[in-house]
N, C-alpha and C positions, 0 to 999 in steps of 0.2 A: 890594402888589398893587393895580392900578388899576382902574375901575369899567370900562372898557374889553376888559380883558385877562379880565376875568371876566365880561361879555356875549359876548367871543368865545368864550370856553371851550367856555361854556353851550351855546353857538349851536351849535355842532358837536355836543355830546354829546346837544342834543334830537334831532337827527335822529333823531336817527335815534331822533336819533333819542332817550330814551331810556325798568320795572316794580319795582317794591319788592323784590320775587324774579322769576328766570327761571326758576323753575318750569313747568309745564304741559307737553303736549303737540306733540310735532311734529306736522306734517301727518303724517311718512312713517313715525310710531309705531318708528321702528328709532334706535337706536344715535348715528346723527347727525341732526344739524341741517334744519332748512329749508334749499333750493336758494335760490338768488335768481330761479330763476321761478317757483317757489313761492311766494316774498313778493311779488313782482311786482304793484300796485295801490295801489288810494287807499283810505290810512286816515283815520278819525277821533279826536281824543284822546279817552283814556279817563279818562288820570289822568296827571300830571307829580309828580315828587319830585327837587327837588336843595334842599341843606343852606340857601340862599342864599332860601329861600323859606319861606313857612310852611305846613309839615306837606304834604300832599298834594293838591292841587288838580286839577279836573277841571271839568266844564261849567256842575255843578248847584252845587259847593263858592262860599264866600265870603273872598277874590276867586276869581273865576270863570277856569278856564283855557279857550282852544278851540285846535285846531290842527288840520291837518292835514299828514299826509303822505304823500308819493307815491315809490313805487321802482319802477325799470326796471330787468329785466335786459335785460343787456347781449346784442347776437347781431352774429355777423361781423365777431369782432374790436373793436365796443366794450362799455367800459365799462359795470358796474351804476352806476348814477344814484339818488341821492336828492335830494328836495325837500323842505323840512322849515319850517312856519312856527307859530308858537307863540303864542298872543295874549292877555294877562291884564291887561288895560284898568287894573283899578281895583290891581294888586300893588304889593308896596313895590321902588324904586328898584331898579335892578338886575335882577330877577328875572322880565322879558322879555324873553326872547334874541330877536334878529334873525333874518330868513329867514336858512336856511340852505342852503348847495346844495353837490350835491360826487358821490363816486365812492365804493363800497363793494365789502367783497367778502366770502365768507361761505366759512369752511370748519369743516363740522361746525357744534357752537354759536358758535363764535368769531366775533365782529363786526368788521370792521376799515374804520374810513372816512376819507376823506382830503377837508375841507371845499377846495372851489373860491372860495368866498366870504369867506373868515376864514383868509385868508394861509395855507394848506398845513396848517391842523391836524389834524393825525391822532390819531385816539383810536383804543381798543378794546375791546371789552366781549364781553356775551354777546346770544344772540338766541335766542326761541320761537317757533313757533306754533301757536298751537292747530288741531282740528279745526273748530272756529267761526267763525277767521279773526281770533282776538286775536293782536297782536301783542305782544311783550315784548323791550324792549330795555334793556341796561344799560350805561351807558358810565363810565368813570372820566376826568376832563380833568383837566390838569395842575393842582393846587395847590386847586382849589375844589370838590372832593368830589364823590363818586359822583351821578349821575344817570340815575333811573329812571323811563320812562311806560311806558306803556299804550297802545294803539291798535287800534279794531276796521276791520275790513275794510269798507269801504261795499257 
């Protein structure tokens, strides 16, 4: 596996996104998932976890993670949109993914994204959101292990 192949991985599965558990609350408290204009808006990272890093990192942690992310739903016919950028200055090798950008869709908890950015990779995971405007997203990327953040709504 090349240091390459596992930035891109990464990249994709931060978009969006990605929480330790997707636990919590929907917005719509029923049965399914958040809408995508429901998620619709800019987040801030709360916390990042993939195996490739050490333990759980967020704003206040040592190295320090920041990020943001932004999702558009999609109307008249286009796509939901994500933007996803991730920033851990001082982490060890590897475990700064690149902006990410791309296309998602959400049915129920089910996460499904297709990066723009990182040659067509499609991941899938789960998705929450709280009544607060936390986000929780979990993705699994091929070969380098689940990846989980945190995001609260600006």
């Amino acid at each position: 596996m090349t240091l390459r192949f596992v930035r891109i991985s990464l990249a994709a599965a931060c978009a969006t996104l990605v929480a330790a558990a997707c636990g919590g609350t929907s917005s719509n408290n029923g049965p399914t998932g958040p809408t995508p204009a429901e998620l619709a808006g800019t987040y801030n990272l709360v916390s990042f976890n993939w195996s490739l890093c050490p333990g759980t990192l967020g704003p206040t942690t040592s190295p320090a993670a920041t990020g943001t992310l932004v999702l558009t739903a999609g109307s008249n016919g286009a796509p939901n949109t994500y933007d996803s950028q991730i920033s851990i200055p001082d982490g060890p090798a590897g475990c700064e993914p690149p902006h990410d950008q791309g296309t998602f869709t959400v049915t129920d908890t089910v996460w499904n994204q297709t990066s723009s950015t990182q040659g067509g990779l499609q991941l899938q995971g789960t998705v929450s959101l709280s009544a607060g405007g936390q986000l929780k997203l979990n993705v699994i990327p091929p070969v380098v292990g689940a990846v989980a953040t945190v995001w609260q709504r600006q």
